[in-house]
DSSP file (Angstrom, degrees, kcal/mol; ACC not computed):
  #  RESIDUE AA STRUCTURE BP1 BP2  ACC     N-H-->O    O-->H-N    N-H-->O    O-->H-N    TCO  KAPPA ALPHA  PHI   PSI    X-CA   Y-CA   Z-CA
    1    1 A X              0   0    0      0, 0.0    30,-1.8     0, 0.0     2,-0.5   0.000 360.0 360.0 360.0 124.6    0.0    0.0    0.0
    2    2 A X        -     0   0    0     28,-0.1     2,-0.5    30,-0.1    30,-0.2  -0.978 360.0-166.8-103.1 132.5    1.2    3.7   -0.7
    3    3 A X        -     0   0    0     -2,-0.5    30,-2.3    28,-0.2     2,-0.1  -0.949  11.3-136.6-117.6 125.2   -0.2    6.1    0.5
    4    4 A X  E     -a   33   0A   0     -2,-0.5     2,-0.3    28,-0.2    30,-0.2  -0.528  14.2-173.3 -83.8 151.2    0.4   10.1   -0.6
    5    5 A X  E     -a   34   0A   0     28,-1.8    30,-1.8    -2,-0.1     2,-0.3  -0.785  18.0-141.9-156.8 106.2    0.7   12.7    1.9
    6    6 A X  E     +a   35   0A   0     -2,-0.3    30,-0.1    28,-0.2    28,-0.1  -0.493  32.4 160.3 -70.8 121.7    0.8   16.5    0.4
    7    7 A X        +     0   0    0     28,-2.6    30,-0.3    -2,-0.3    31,-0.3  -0.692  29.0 134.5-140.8  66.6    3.4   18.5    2.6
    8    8 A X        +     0   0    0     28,-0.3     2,-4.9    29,-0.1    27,-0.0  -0.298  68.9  32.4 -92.0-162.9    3.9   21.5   -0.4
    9    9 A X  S    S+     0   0    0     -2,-0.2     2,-0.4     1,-0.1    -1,-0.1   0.013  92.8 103.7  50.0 -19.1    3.8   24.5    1.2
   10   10 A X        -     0   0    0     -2,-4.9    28,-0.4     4,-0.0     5,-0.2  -0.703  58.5-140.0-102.4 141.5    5.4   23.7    4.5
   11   11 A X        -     0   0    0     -2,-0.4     2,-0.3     1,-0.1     4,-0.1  -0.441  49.4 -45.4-101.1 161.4    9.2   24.8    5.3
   12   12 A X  S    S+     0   0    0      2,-0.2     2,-0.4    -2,-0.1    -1,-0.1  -0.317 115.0  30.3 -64.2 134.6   11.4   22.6    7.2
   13   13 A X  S >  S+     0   0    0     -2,-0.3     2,-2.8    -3,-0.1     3,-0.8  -0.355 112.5  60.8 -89.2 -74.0   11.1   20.8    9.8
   14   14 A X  T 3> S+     0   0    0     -2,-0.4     4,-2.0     1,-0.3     5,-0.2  -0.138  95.0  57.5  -9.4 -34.1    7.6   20.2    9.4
   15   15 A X  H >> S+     0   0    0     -2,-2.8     4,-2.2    -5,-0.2     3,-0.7   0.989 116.6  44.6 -67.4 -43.1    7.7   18.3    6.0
   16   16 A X  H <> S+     0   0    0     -3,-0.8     4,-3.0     1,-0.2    -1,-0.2   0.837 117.4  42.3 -79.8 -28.3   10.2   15.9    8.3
   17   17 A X  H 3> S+     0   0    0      2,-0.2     4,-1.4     3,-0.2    -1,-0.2   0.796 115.7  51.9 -75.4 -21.1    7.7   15.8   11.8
   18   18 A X  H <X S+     0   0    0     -4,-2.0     4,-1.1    -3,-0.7    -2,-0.2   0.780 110.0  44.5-108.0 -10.3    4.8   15.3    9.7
   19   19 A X  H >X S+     0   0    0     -4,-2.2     4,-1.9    -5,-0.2     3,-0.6   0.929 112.5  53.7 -63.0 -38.5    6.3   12.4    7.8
   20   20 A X  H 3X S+     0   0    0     -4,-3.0     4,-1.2    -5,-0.3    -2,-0.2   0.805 110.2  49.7 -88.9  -1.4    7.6   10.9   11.0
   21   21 A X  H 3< S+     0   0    0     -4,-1.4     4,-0.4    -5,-0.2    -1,-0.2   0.830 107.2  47.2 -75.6 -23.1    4.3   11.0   12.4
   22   22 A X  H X< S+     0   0    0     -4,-1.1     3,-1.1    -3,-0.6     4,-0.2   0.874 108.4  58.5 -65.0 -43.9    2.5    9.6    9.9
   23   23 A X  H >< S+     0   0    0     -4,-1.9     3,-2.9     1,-0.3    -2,-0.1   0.953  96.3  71.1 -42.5 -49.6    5.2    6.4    9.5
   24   24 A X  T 3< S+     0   0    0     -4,-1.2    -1,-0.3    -5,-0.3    -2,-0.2   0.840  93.9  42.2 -78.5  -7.6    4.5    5.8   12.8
   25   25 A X  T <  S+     0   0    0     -3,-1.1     2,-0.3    -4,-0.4    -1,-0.3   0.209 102.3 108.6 -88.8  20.8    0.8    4.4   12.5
   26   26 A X  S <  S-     0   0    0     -3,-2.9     2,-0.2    -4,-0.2    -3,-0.1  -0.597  74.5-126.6 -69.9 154.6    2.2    2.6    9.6
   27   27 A X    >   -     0   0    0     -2,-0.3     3,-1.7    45,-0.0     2,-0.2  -0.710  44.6 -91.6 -98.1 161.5    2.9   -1.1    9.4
   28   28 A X  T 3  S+     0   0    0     -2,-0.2    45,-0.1     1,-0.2     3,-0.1  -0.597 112.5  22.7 -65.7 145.2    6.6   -1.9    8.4
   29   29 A X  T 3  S+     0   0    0     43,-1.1     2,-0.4     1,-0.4    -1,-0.2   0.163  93.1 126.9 124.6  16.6    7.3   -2.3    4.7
   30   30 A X    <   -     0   0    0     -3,-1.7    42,-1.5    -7,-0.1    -1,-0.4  -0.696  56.3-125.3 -85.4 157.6    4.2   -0.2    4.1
   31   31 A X  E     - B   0  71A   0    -30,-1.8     2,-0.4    -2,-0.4    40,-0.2  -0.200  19.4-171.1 -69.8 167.9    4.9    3.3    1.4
   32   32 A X  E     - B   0  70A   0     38,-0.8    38,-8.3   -30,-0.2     2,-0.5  -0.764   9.9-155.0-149.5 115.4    4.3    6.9    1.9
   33   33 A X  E     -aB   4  69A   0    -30,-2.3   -28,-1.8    -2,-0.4     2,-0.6  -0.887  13.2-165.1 -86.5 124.2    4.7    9.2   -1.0
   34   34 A X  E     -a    5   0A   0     34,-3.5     2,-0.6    -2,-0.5    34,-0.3  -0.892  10.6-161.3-135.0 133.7    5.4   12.5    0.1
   35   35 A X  E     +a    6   0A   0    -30,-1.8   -28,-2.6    -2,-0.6     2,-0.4  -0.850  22.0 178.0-110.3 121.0    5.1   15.5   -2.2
   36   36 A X  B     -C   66   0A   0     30,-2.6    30,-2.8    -2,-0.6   -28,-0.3  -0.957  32.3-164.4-145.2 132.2    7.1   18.8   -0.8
   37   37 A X        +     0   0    0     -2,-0.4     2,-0.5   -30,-0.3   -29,-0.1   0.682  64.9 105.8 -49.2 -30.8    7.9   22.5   -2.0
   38   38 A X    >   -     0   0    0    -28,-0.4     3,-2.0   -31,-0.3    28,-0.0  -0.496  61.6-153.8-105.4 124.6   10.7   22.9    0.4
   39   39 A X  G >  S+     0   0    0     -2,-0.5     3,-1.7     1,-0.2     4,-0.4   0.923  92.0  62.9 -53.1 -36.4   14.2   22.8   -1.4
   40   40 A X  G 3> S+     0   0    0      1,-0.3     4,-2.3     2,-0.1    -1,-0.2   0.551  81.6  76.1 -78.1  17.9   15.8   21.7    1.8
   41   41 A X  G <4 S+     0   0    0     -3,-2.0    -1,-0.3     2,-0.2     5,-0.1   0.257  78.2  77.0-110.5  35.0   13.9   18.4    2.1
   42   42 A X  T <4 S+     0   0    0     -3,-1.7    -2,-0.1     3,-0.1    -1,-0.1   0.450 111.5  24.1 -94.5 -12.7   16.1   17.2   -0.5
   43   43 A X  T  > S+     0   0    0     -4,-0.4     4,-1.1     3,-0.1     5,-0.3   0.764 122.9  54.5 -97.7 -65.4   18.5   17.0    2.2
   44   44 A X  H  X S+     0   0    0     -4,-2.3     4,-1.2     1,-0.2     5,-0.3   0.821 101.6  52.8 -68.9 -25.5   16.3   16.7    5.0
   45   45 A X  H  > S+     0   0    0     -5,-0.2     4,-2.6     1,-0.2    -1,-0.2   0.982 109.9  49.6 -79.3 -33.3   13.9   13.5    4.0
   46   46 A X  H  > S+     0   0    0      1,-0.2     4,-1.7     2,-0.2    -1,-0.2   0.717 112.6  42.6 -69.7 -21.7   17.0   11.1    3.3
   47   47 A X  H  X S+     0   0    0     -4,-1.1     4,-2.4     2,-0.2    -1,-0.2   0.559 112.8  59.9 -98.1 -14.0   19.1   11.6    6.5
   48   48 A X  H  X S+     0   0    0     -4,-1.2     4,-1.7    -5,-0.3     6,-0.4   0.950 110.5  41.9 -55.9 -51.2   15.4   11.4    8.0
   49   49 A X  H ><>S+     0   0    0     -4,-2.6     3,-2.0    -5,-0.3     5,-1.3   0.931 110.7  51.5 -43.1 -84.4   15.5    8.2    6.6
   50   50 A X  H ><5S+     0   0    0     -4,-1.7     3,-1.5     1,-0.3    -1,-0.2   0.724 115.2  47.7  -7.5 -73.1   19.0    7.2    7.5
   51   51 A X  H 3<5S+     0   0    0     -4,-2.4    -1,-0.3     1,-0.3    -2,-0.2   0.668 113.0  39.8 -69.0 -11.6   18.2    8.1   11.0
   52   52 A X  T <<5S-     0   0    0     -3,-2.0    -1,-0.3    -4,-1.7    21,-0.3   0.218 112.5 -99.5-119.1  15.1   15.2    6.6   11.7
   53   53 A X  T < 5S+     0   0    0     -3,-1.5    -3,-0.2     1,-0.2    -2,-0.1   0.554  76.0 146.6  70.2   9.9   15.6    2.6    9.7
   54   54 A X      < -     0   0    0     -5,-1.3     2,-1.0    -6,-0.4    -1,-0.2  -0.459  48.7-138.0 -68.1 134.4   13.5    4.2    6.7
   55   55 A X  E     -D   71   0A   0     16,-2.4    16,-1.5    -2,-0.1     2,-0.7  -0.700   9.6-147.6 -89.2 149.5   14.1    3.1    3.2
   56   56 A X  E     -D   70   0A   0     -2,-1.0    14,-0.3    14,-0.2     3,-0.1  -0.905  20.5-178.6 -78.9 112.1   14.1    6.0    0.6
   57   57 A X  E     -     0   0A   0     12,-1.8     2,-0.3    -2,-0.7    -1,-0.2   0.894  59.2 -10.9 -71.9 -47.5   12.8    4.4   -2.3
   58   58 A X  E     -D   69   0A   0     11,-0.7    11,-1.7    -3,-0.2     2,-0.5  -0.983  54.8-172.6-148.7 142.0   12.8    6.9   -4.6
   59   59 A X  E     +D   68   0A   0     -2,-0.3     9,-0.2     9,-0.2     2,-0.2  -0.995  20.5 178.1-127.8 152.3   13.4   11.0   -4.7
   60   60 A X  E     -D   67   0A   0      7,-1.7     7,-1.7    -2,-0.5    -2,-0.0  -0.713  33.7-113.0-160.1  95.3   12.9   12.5   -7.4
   61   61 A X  E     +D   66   0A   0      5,-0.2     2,-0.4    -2,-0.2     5,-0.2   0.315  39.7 173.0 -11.3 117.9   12.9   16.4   -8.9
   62   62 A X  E >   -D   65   0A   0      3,-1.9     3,-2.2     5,-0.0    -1,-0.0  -0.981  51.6 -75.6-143.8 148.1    9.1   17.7   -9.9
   63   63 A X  T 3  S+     0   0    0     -2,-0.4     3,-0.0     1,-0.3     0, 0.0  -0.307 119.8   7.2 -42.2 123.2    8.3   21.3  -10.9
   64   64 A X  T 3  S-     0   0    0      1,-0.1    -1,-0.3   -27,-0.0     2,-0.3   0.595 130.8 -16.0  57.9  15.2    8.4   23.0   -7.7
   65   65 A X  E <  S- D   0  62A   0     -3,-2.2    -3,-1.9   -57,-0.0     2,-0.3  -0.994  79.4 -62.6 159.1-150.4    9.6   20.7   -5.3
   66   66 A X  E     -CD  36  61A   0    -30,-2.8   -30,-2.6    -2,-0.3     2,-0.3  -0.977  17.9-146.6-141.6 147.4   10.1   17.1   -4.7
   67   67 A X  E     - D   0  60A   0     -7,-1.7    -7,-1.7    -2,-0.3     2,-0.3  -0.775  21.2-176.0-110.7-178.5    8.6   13.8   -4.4
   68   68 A X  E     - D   0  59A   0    -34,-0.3   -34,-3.5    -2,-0.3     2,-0.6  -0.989  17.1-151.1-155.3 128.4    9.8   11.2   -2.3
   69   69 A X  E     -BD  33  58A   0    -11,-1.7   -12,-1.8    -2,-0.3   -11,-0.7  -0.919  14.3-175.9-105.4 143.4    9.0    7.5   -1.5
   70   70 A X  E     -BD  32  56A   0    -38,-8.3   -38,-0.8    -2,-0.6     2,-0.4  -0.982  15.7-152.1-120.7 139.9    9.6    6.2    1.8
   71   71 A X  E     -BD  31  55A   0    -16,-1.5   -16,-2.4    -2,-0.4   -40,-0.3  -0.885  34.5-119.0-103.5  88.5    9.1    2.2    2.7
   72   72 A X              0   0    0    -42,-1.5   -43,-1.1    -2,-0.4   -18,-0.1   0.145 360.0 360.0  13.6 119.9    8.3    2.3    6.5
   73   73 A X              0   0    0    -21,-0.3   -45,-0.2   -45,-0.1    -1,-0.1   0.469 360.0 360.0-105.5 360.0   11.2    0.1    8.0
């Protein structure tokens, strides 16, 4: 299951508290897509990952921001 979770507009942290609060009523090796404006979660969502057992599946450059898959570890 993936789930999308629109975080445009919001400057860091928040796109990174409001992923890791959504992962956590996730089950492990479930997705979240997460769609964000803010340049520095190109930085911030992958060492979120890192720190926290998340995989990054994919990040990827979109007109105005970035998406991002995470798999819940």
């Amino acid at each position: 299951m993936t789930e999308i979770y629109d975080l445009r507009g919001l400057n860091c942290p928040l796109p990174v508290l409001k992923a890791r609060k959504r992962l956590q009523s996730m089950r492990s090796g479930e997705r979240l897509t997460v769609e964000t404006t803010d340049p520095l979660a190109a930085l911030d969502i992958p060492a979120f990952c890192r720190e926290d057992g998340h995989r990054l599946v994919t990040s990827t450059a979109v007109d105005g921001g970035h998406l991002f898959v995470i798999e819940k570890g």
